[in-house]
C-alpha positions as a Markdown table, in Angstrom:
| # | Residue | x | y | z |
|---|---|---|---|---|
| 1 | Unk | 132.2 | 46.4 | 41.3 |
| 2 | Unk | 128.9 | 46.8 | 43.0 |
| 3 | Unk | 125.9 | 46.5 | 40.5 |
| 4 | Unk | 122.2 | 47.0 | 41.6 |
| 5 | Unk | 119.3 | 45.3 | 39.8 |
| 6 | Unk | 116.2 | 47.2 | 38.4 |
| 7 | Unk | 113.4 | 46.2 | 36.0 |
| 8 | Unk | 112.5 | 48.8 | 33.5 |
| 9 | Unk | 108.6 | 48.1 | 32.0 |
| 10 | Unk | 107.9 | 48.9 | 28.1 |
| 11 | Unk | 104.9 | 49.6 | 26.6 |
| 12 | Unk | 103.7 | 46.6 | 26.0 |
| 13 | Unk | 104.1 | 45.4 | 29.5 |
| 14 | Unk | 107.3 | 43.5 | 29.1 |
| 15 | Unk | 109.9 | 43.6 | 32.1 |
| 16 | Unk | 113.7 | 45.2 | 31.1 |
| 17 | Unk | 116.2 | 44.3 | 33.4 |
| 18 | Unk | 118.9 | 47.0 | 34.1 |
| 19 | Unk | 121.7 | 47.1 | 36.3 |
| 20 | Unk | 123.7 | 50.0 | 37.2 |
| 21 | Unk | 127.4 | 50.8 | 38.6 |
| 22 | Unk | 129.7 | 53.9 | 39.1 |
| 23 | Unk | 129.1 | 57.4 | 39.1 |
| 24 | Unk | 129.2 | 60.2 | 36.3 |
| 25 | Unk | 127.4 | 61.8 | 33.7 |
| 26 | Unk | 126.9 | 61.1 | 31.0 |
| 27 | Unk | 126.5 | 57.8 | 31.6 |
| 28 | Unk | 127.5 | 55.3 | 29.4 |
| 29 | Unk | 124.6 | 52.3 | 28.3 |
| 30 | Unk | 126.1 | 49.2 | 26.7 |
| 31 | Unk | 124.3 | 47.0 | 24.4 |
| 32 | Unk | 125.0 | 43.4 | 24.0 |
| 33 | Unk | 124.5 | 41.4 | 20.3 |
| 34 | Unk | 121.9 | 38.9 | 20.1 |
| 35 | Unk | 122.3 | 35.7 | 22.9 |
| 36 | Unk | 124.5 | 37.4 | 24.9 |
| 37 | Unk | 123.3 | 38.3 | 28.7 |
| 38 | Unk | 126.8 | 40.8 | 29.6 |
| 39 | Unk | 129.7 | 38.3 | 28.9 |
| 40 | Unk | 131.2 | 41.0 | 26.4 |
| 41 | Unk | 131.6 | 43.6 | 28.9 |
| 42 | Unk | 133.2 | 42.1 | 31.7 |
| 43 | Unk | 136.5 | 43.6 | 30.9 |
| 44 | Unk | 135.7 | 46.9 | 29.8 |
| 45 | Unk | 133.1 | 47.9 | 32.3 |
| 46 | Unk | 134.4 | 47.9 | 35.6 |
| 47 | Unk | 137.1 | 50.1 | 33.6 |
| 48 | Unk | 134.6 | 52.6 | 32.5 |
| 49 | Unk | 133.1 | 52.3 | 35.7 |
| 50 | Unk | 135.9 | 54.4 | 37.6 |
| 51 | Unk | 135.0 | 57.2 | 35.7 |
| 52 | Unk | 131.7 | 57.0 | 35.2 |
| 53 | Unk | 128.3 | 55.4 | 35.3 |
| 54 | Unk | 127.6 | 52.5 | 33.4 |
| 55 | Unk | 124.5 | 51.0 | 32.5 |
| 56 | Unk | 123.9 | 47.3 | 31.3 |
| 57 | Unk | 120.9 | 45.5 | 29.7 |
| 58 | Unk | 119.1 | 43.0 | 28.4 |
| 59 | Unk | 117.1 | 42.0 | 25.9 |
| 60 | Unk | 113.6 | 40.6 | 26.0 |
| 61 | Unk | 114.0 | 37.4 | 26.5 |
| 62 | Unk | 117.7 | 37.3 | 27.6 |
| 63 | Unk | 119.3 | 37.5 | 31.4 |
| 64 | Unk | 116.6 | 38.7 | 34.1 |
| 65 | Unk | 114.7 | 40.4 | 31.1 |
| 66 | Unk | 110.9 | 38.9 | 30.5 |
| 67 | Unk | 109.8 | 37.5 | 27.5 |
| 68 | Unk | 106.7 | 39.5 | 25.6 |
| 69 | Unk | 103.3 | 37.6 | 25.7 |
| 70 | Unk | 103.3 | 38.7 | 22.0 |
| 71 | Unk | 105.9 | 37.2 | 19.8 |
| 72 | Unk | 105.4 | 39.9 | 16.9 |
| 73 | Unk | 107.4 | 42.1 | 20.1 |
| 74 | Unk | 110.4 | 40.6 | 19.2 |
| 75 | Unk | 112.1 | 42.8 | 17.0 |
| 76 | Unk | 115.7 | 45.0 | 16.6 |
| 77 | Unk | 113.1 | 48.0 | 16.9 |
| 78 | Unk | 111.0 | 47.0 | 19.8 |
| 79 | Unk | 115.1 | 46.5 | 21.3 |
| 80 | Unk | 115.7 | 50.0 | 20.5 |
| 81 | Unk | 112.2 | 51.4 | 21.9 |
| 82 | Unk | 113.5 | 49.4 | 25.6 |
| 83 | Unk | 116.5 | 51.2 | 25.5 |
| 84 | Unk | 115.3 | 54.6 | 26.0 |
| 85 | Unk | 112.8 | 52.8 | 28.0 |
| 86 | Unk | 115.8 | 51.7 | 30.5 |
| 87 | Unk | 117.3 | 55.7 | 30.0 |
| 88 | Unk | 113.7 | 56.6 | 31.3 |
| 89 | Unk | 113.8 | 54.2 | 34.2 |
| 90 | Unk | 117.4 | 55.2 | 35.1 |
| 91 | Unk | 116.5 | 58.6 | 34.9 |
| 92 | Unk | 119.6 | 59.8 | 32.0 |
| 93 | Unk | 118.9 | 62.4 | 30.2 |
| 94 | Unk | 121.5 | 61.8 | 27.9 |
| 95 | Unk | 124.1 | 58.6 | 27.5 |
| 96 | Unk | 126.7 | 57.5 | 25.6 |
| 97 | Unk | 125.4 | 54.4 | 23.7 |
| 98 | Unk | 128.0 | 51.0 | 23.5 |
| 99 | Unk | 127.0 | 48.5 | 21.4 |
| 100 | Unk | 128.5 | 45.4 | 20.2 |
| 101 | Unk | 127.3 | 43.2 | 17.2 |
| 102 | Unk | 123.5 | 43.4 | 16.5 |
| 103 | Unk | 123.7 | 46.0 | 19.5 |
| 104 | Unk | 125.1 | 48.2 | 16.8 |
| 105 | Unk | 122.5 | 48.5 | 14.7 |
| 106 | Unk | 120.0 | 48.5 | 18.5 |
| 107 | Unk | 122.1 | 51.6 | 19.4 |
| 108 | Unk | 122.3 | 53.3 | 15.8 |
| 109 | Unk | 117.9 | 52.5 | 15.8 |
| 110 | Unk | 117.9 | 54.3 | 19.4 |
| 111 | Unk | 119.9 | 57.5 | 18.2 |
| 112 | Unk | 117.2 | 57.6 | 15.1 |
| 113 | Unk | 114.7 | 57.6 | 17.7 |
| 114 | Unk | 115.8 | 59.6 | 19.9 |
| 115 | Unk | 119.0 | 61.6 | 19.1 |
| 116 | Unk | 118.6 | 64.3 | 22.1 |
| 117 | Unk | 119.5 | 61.7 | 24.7 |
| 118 | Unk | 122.4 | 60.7 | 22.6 |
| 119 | Unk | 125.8 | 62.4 | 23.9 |
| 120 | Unk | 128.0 | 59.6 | 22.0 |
| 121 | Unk | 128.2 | 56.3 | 19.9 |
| 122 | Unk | 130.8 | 53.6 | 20.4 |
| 123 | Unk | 130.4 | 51.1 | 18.0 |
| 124 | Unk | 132.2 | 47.4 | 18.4 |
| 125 | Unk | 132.1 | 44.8 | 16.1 |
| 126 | Unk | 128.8 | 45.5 | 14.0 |
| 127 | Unk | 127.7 | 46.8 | 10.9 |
| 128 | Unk | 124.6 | 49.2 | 10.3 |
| 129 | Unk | 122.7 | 46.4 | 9.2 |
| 130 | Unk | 121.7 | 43.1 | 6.8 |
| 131 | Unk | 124.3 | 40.9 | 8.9 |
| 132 | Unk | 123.4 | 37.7 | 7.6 |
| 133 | Unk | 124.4 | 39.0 | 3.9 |
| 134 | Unk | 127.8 | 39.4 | 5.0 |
| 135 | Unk | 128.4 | 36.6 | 7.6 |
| 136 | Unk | 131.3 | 35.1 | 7.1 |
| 137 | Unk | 131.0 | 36.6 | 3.2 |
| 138 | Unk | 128.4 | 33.7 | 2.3 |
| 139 | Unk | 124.6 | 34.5 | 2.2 |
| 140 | Unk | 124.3 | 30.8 | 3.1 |
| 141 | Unk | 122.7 | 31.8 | 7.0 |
| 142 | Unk | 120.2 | 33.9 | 5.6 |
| 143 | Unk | 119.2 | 31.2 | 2.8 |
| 144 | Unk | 118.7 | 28.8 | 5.8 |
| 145 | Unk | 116.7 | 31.0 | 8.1 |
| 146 | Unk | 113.3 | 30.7 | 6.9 |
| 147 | Unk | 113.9 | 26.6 | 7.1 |
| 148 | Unk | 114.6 | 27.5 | 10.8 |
| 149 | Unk | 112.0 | 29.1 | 11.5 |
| 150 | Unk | 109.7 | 27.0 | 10.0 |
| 151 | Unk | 111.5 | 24.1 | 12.3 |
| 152 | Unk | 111.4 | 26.0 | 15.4 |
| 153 | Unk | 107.5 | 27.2 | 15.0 |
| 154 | Unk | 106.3 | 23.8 | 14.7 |
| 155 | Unk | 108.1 | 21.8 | 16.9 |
| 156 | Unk | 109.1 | 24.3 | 19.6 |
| 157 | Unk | 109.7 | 22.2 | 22.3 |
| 158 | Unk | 111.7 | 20.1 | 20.3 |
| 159 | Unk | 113.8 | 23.0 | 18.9 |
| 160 | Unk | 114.3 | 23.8 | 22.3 |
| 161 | Unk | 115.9 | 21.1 | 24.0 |
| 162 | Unk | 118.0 | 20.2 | 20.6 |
| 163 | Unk | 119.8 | 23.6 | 20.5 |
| 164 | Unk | 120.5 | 23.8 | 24.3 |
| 165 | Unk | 121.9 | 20.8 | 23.5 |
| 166 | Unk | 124.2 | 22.3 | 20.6 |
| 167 | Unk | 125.0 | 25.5 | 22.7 |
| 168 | Unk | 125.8 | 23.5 | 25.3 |
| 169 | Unk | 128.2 | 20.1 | 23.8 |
| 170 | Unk | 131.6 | 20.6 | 23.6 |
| 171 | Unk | 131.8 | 20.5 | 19.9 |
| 172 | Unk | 130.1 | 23.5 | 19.8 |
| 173 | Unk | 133.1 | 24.9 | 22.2 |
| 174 | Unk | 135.4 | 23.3 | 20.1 |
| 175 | Unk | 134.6 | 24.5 | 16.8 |
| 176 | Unk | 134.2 | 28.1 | 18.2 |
| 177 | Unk | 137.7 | 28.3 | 20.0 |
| 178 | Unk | 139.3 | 27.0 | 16.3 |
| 179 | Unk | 137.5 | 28.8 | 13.6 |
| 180 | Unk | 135.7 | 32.1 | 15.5 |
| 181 | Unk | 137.9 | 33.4 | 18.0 |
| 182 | Unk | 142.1 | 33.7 | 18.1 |
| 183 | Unk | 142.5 | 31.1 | 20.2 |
| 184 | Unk | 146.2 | 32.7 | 21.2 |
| 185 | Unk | 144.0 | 35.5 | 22.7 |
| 186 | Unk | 141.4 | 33.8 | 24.9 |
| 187 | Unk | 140.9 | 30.4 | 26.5 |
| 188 | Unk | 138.4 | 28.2 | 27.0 |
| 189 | Unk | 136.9 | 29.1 | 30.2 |
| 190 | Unk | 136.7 | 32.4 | 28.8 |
| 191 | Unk | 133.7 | 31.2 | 26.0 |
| 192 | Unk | 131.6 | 29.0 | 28.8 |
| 193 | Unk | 129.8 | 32.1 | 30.0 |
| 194 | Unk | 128.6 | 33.1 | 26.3 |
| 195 | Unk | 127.4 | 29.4 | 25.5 |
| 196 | Unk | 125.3 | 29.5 | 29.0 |
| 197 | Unk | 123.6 | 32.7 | 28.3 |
| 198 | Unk | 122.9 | 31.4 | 24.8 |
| 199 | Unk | 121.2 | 28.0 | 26.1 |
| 200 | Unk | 118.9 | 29.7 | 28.2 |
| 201 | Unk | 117.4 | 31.7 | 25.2 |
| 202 | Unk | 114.1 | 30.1 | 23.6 |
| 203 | Unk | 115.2 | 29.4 | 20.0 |
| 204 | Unk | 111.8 | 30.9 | 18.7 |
| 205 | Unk | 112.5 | 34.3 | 20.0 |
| 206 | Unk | 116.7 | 34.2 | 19.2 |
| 207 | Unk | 115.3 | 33.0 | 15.2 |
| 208 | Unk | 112.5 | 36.3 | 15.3 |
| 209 | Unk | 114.9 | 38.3 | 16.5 |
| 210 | Unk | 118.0 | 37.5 | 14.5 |
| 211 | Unk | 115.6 | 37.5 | 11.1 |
| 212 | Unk | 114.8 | 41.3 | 12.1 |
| 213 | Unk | 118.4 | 42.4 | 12.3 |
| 214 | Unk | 118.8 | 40.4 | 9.0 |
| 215 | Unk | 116.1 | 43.1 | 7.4 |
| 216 | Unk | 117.5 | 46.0 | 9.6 |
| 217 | Unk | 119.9 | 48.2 | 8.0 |
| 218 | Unk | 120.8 | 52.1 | 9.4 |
| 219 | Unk | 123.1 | 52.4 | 6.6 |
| 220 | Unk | 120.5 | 55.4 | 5.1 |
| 221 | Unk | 121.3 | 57.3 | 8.7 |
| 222 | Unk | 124.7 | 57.2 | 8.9 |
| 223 | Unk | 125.4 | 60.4 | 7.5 |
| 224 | Unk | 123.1 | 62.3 | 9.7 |
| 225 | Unk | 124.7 | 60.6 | 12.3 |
| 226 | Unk | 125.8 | 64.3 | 14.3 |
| 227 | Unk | 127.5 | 62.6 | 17.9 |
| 228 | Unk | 131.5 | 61.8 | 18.8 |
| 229 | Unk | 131.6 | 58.2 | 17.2 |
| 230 | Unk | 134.2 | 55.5 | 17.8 |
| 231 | Unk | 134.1 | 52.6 | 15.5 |
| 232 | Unk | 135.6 | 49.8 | 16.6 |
| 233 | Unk | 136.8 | 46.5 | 14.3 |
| 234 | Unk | 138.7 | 43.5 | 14.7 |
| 235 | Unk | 140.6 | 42.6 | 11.8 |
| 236 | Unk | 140.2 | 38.9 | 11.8 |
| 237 | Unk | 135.7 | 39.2 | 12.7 |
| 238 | Unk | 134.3 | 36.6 | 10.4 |
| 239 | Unk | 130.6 | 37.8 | 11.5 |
| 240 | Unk | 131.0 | 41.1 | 10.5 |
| 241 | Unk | 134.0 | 41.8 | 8.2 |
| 242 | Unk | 136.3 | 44.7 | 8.9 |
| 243 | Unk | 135.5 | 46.3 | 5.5 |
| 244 | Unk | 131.9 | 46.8 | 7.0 |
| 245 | Unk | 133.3 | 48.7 | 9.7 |
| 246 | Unk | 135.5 | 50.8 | 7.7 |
| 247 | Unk | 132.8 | 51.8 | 5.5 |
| 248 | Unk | 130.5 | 53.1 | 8.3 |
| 249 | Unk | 133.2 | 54.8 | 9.9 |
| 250 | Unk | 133.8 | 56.7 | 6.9 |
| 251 | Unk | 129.8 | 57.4 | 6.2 |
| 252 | Unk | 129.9 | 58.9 | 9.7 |
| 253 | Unk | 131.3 | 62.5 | 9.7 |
| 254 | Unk | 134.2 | 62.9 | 12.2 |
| 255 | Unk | 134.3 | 59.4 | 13.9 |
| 256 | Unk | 137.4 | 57.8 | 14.9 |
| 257 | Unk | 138.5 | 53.9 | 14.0 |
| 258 | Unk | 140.0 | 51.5 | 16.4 |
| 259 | Unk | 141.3 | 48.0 | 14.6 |
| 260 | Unk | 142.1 | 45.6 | 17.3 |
| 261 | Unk | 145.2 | 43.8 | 15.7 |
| 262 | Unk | 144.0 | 39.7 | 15.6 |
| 263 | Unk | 141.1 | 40.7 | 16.8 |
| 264 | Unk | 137.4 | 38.6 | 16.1 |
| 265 | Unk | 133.8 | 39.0 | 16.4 |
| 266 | Unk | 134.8 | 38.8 | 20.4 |
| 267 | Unk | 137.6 | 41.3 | 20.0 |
| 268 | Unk | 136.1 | 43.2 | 23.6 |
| 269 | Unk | 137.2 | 39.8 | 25.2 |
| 270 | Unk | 140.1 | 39.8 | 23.1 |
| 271 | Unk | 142.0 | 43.2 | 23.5 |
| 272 | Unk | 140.5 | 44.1 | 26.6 |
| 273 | Unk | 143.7 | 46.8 | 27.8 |
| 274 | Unk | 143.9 | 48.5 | 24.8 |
| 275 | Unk | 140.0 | 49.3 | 23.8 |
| 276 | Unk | 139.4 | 50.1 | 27.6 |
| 277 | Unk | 142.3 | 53.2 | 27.3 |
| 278 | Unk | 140.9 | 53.9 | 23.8 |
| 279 | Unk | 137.5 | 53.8 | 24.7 |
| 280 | Unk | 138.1 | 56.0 | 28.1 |
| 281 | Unk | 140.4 | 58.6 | 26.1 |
| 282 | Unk | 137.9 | 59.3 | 23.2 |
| 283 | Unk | 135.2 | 59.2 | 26.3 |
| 284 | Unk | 137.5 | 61.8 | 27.8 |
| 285 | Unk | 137.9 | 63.8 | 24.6 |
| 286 | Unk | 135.0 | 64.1 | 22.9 |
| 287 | Unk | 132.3 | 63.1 | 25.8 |
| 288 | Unk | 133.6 | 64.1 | 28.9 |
| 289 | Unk | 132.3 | 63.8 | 32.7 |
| 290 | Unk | 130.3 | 67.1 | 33.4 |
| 291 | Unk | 130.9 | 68.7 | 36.9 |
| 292 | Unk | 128.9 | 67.8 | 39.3 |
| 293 | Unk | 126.2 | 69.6 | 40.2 |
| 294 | Unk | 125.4 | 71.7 | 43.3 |
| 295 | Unk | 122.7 | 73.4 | 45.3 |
| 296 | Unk | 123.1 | 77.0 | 45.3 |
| 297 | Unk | 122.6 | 77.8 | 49.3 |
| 298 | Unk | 120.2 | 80.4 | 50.1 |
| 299 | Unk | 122.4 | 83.1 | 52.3 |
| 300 | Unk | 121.7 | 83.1 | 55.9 |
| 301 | Unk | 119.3 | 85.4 | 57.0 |
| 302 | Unk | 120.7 | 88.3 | 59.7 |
| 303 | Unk | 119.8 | 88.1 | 63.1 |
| 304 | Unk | 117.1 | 89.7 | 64.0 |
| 305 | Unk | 116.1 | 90.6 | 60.9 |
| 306 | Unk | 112.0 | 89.6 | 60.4 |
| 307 | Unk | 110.8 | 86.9 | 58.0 |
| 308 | Unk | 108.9 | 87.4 | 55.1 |
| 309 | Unk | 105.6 | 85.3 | 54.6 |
| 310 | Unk | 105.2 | 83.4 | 51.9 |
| 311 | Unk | 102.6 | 84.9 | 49.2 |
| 312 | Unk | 99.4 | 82.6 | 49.1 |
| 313 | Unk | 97.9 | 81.9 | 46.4 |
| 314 | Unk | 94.9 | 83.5 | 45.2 |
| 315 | Unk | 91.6 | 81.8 | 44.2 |
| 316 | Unk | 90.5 | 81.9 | 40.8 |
């Protein structure tokens, strides 16, 4: 699948990258969670992509994406004001918006923004908001984050090179494939990619940023929510509980549930045949490809037959 790279600027200067594949509108934008650069979507997207376009980016400060000279820019919001910065670069009117994890709560913040380019909402693995309350049912991560914030705005250099170190040791491998992801699913080779794009994040902006989805919560918006919505859970996510998906499937009027049986926090990875046909079937459904459009032709003119001038304008 051919992708093309673009750079998309927001407001305050900072450089979006975007890439692009397929053909068909609406499009369809997806949305990764926090430290990931694209390694969720590498099943589902050149799937989508036969049908339709599809639109991938990321994050300030993740992939080919710039970092803002301000570090107050590093919010869940500022994430939702570049997406419809990237729909304005790609020139989409409308898009059917794919987010997974914190990109849940990005794509439910862009819809509150902006719900007339919204044609749809597919929602994997997130909850509406205040993740950190429910990760792995302890409040423990978000009793620790001031402390690591504190650690990492101090001694950033140090904080850098100790958690590429982390992301990057095999015990950090190791304790993912046996306690975060069904391991009878996926294999090793298929977490390296995820712990790359996560060592190449600066720790300082991946702490901002994860304390602002940790205040976020869309749960008040839910029920104005007025798209096709598919809700997607895996029954085993330790991150974000099944029960949280349940519930905001049912605050949203008319949306449909997909429970990937075993699945994680990684369930794209995971179940990758069965939420690519679900995904394409409610896309199909409820957001389908419009028709082409095409130039109405002018009809010939007869021979022989004089041409009119054309008026000129008049001066004021």
């Amino acid at each position: 699948m051919r992708r093309s790279r673009r750079f998309a600027v927001a407001r305050d200067g900072t450089r979006i990258a975007w890439t692009s594949a397929g053909a068909g509108a609406p499009p369809v934008v997806l949305t990764d969670g926090i430290g990931c650069a694209g390694w969720i979507w590498t099943r589902l997207s050149p799937e989508l992509a036969r049908e339709r376009r599809v639109i991938h980016w990321n994050y300030r400060g993740h992939g080919a994406s710039g970092v803002p000279a301000d570090p107050e820019r590093i919010t869940l919001q500022e994430c939702a004001r570049d997406l419809v910065t990237v729909l304005d670069a790609a020139r989409v009117e409308r898009a059917v918006l794919v987010g997974h994890s914190m990109g849940v709560q990005v794509v439910l913040d862009a819809w509150r923004r902006a719900p007339r380019r919204v044609a749809g909402l597919v929602l994997v693995c997130g909850a509406p908001g205040r993740v950190l309350d429910t990760f792995h049912e302890s409040t423990a991560l978000r009793t620790a984050l001031p402390l690591a914030r504190r650690l990492v705005d101090r001694w950033p250099e140090l904080a850098r090179a100790g958690f590429r170190a982390l992301v990057t040791a095999d015990v950090a491998l190791d304790y993912a494939l046996a306690f975060e992801v069904n391991r009878a699913l996926l294999c090793r080779d298929d977490l390296l990619p995820y712990f790359e794009d996560l060592s190449k994040v600066d720790p300082a902006l991946f702490v901002r940023l994860l304390a602002s989805a940790a205040d976020h919560d869309a749960t008040p918006w839910l029920p104005d929510v007025d798209v096709p919505t598919l809700v997607v859970a895996g029954a085993r996510d330790a991150f974000t509980p099944m029960r949280l998906s349940v519930a905001m499937s049912q605050a949203i009027r008319g949306s449909e549930v997909l429970v990937l049986p075993g699945g994680t926090h990684v369930g794209p990875l995971e179940h990758p045949e069965l939420l690519a046909a679900r995904v394409r079937a409610f896309l199909a459904a409820r957001v389908p490809v419009a028709p082409p459009r095409s130039r109405a032709r002018r009809p010939a003119a007869r021979a022989g037959a004089p041409r009119r001038r054309a008026a000129r304008g008049t001066r004021a």
